[in-house]
N, C-alpha and C positions, 0 to 999 in steps of 0.2 A: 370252766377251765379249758374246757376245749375248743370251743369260739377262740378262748384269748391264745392257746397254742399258735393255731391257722392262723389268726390276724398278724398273729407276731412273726410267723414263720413269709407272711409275702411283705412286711415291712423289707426283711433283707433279701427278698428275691435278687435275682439278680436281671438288673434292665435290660442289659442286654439280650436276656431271651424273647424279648418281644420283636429282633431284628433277624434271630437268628434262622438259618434254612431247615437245621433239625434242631430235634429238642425229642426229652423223653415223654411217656406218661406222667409222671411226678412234674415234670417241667411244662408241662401243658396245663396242667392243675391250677399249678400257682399261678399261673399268668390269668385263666379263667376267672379264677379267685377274686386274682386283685382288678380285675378291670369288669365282672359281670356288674350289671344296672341292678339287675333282681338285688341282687345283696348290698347294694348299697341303699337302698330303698327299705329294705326289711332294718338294715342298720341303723336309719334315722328316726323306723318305729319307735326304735328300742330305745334311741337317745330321750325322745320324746316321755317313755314309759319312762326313763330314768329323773329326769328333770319333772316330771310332775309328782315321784313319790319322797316326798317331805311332808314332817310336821304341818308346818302353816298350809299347807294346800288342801292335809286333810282334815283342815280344821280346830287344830288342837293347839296354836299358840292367838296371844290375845290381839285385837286390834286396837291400833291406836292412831288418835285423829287430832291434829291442833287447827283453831282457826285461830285469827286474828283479824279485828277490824277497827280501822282509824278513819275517824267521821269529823269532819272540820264545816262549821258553817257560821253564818251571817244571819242576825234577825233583828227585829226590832221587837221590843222588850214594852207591855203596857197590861202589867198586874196592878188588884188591889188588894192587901190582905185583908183580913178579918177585923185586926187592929186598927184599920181606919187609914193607916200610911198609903201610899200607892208608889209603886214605881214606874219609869217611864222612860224609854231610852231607846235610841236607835242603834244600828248597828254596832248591837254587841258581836262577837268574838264570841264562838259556843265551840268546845273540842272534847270529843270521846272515842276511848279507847276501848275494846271487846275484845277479850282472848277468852278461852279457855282450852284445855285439854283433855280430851277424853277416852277412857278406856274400858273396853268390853271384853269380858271375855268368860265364854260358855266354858265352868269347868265341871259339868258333866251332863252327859244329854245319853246316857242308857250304853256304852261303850262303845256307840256312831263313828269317833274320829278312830279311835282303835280298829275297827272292823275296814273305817276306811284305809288305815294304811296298812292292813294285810289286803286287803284289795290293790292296793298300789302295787305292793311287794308280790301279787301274784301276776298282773301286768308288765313289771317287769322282766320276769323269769317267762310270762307267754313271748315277749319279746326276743329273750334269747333263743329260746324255743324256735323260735321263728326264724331267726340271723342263722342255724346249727340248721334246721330244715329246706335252706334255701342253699346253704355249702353243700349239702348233699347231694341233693338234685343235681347241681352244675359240676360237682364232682363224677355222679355218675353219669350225666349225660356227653362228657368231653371223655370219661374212659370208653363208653360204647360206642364213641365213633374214632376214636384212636384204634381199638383193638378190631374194628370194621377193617380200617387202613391195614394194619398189620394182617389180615384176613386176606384181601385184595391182594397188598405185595407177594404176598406167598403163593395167590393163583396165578400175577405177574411171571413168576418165576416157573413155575408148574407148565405155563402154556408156553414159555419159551422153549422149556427143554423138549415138550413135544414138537413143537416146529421144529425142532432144527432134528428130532427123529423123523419125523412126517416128509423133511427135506432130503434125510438118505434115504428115506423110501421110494420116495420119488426119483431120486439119480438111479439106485440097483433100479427101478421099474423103468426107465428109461433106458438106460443103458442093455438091460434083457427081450428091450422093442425091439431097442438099433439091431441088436444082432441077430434078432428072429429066433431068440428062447420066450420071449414073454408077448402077452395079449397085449394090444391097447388100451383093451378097457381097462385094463390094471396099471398103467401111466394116467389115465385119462382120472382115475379114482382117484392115484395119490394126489393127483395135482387140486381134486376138486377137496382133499380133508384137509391137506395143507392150505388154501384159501382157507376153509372152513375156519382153521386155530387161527389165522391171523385176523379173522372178524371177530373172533373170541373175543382177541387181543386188544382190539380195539375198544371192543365193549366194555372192557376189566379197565383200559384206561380210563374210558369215560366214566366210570363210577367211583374211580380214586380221585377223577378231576372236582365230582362232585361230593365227594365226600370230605375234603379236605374244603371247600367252599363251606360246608355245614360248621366245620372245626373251626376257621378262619373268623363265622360271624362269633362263635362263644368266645374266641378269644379278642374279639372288635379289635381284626383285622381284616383291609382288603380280601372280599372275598375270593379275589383272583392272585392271594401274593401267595408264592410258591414255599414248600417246604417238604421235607420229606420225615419219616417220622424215624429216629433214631432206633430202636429197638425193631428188632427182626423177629422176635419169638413172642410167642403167648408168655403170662409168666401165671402160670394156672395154680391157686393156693390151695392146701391140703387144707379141707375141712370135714370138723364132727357135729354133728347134726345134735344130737341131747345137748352141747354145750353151747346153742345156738337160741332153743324155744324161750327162753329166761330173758334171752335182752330183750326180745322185743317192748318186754313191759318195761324195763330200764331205761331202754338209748331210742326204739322208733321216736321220731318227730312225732309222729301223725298222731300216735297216742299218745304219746308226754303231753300234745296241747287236749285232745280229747280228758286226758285226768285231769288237766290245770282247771279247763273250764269248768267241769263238777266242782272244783274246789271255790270257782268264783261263785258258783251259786252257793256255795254252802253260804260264802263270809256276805250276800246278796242277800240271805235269809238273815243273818246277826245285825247287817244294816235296816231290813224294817222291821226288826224285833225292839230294836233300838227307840224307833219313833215311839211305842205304846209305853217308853219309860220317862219315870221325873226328868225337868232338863233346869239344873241350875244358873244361873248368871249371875257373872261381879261384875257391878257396874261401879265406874268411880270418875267424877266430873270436877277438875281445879276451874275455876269462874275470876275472871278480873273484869272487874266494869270499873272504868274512870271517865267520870265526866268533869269538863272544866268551863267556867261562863263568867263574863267579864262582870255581868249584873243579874240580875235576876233572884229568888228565893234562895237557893241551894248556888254558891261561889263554886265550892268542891264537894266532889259524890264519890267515896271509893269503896267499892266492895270488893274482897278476894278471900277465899276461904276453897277448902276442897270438901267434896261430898264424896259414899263410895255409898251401895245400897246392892242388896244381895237377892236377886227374883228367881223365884221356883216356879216353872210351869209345868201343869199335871193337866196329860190327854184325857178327853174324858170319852168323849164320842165322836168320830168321822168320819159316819157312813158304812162302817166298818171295811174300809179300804185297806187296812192293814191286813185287816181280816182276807180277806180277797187277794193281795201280794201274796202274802204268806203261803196261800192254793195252791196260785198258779206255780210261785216258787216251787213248791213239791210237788208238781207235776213236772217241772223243766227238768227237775233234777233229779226224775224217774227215767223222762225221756235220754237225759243225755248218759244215763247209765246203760240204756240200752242200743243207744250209739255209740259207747263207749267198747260194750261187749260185739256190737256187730261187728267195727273195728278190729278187734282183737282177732276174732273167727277168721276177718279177710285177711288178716295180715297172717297168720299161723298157715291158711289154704293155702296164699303164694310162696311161704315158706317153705311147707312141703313139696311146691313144685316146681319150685327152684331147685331144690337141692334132688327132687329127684332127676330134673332133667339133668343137673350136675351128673351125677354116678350115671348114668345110661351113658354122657356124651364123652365122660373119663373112659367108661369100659370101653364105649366103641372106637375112640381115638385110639386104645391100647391094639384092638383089633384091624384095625383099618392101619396103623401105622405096619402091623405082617402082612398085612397085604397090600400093599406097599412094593415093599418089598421084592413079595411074590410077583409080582406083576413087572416090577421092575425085571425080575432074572427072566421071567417068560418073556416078556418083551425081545433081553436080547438073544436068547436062546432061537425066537422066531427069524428073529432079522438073520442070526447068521443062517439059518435054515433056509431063509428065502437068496441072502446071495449066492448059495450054494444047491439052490435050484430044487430042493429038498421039499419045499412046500409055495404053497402058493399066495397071493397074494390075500386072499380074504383071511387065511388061517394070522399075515402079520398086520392087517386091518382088526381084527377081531385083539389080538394083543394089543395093541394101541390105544383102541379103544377101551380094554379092560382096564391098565396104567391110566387112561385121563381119568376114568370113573374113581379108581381106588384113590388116589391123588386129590382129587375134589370133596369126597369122603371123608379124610382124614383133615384135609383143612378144613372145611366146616364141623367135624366133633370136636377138633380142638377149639374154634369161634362158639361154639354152642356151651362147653365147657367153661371157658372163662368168662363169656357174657352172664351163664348162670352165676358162677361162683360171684362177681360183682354185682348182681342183683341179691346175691344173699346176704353181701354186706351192705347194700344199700337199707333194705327191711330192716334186719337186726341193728342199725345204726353206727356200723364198725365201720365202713366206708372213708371217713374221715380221718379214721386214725392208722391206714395202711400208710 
């Protein structure tokens, strides 16, 4: 049900977002959605698992076969009977007809086509499996470089507002040279941190330029075609950890297929359990032979009639090959119990450490956002102390530089924050359904 939600929800995306210059998270998604390779590939598996689980494929309806054949020839005819008569003649005219129709069909071989179509039926579902594990991934892979973006712009914004502080530092430090209250070195400083934020600047460009290139190939667009990401803000969800450890067993991909497959070996062990049992056949053959001859013993030959005959085969010995599947069988399906639990372990680890980096990068965003703050009112508290000759230039250097640090602190616990909190829906399998 959830495959067919998503499927259905980018039937009415709307096209236009794929021209568009912003677009949200949500609106990024779908587009991903509807145009990743990966998922359309996992989705033909699945077509694939769908069309081969029937009846007839697994062997459980009957086969039916007709032939027909018309034989026309020319002979020359020179019998004698027994009675003394002889016949003798040239190109007779000799015509036959062969049909028959035949039908077979195994109706029971040890519960084989049974087994085989819960094998089908488990195929199928590893398929969806499969089509739901692949939404995921490209879901979470196009949120973690979205909320990258959103990351970036906010440092975009962070190193402007210091430049254009770094720029009245530099005019009050200039201005306190021209009139012989201030050093040079301390114009010479401002001048050299104000470069300093606008290589920053540079840098932060350059890492939105390529991160939007990363965004552009998920959504197979020009990696060079421009866009800006509509949302300005983290959107960081409140989560409780005890109502999280349970889905893993529910919704992860990884081990929904790791359980499927257990379940293949099981119905893998009912198929060659199968073979060691009686295997009945109904056979049934309608026959028309006409033959037709201008001279000869027999003028007309017609036979037609139906037969049907009922064969039981009973195994008796095979090397004990069955014996030997059956082994290995219970061995695979020891092993894949215990790939099944290793599984489990790794995904519960990353569980816990998701969500604990979550609550560390919550508290420290709560903390880092007051000092913030702080930093912001020391800042100008410094500056006007420095136009007012009051302090000096290292005491509003050393401000400055407290404000970029707290500033960069707090947009990366909120980036760390919400990158966990999406990796914890990715795990638990809730990803999909935000």
């Amino acid at each position: 049900m959830r495959i067919k939600a998503v499927l259905l929800s980018l039937l009415f995306a709307n096209a236009v977002l794929s021209q568009d210059s912003s677009f949200t998270a949500k609106e990024a998604v779908d587009m991903a959605l509807k145009q990743n390779l990966d998922i359309q590939i996992a989705s033909t598996d699945l077509d694939i698992a769908k069309a081969n689980n029937n009846w007839g494929n697994a062997g459980g309806l009957p086969i039916v076969a007709g032939n027909i054949v018309n034989t026309e020839a020319i002979s020359n005819i020179n019998q004698k009977l027994s009675n003394g008569s002889s016949i003798e003649r040239n190109s007779v005219s000799n015509s036959s007809i062969n049909a028959n129709l035949a039908i077979s069909w195994r109706i029971f071989n040890g519960m084989r086509v049974r087994s085989t179509m819960e094998r089908f039926d488990a195929m199928e579902k590893m398929g969806t499996i499969a089509v739901a594990q692949q939404i995921d991934q490209v879901i979470f892979d196009v949120l973690n470089i979205y909320y990258n973006l959103i990351r970036l712009n906010k440092q975009v914004i962070a190193t402007k507002a210091i430049i254009d502080l770094s720029k009245e530092r530099l005019k009050i430090a200039e201005t306190r040279f021209n009139v012989g209250n201030g050093a040079k070195t301390d114009m010479l400083q401002a001048k050299i941190d104000l470069n300093a934020q606008e290589v920053n600047l540079q840098n932060i460009y350059k890492q939105v330029s390529n991160t939007k290139a990363s965004m552009n190939t998920l959504l197979k667009k020009d990696a060079g075609a421009s866009f800006h990401p509509k949302e300005e803000q983290f959107s960081i969800p409140s989560i409780e950890y005890n109502s999280l450890v349970s889905k893993i067993d529910q919704q992860n991909p990884q081990l929904l297929l790791a359980q499927q497959e257990k379940l293949n070996l099981m119905i893998e062990k009912k198929i060659i359990s199968s073979q060691r049992m009686p295997s009945v056949n109904l056979n049934s053959n309608t026959v028309l032979n006409r033959s037709k001859s201008t001279a000869g013993f027999f003028l007309t030959n017609q036979t037609f009639g139906p037969n049907i005959g009922l064969g039981i085969g009973i195994p008796i010995f095979n090397g004990n090959i069955n014996k030997t599947q059956l082994k290995v069988n219970s061995i695979q399906q020891k092993r894949q119990e215990l790939q099944t639990e290793q599984l489990r372990t790794m995904l519960q680890r990353d569980l816990l450490i998701a969500f604990q980096e979550y609550e560390n990068a919550v508290s420290v965003s709560k903390v880092e956002e007051s000092n913030v703050k702080l930093a912001e009112e020391n800042n100008f508290i410094s500056t006007e102390r420095f136009k007012k000759l009051q302090s000096n230039s290292i005491e509003l250097r050393q401000a400055q530089l407290s404000l970029i640090e707290a500033q960069d602190r707090y947009i990366n616990a909120q980036y760390r924050a919400q990158i966990a909190a999406t990796a914890i829906l990715y795990i638990t399998g809730e990803i999909s359904k935000q």
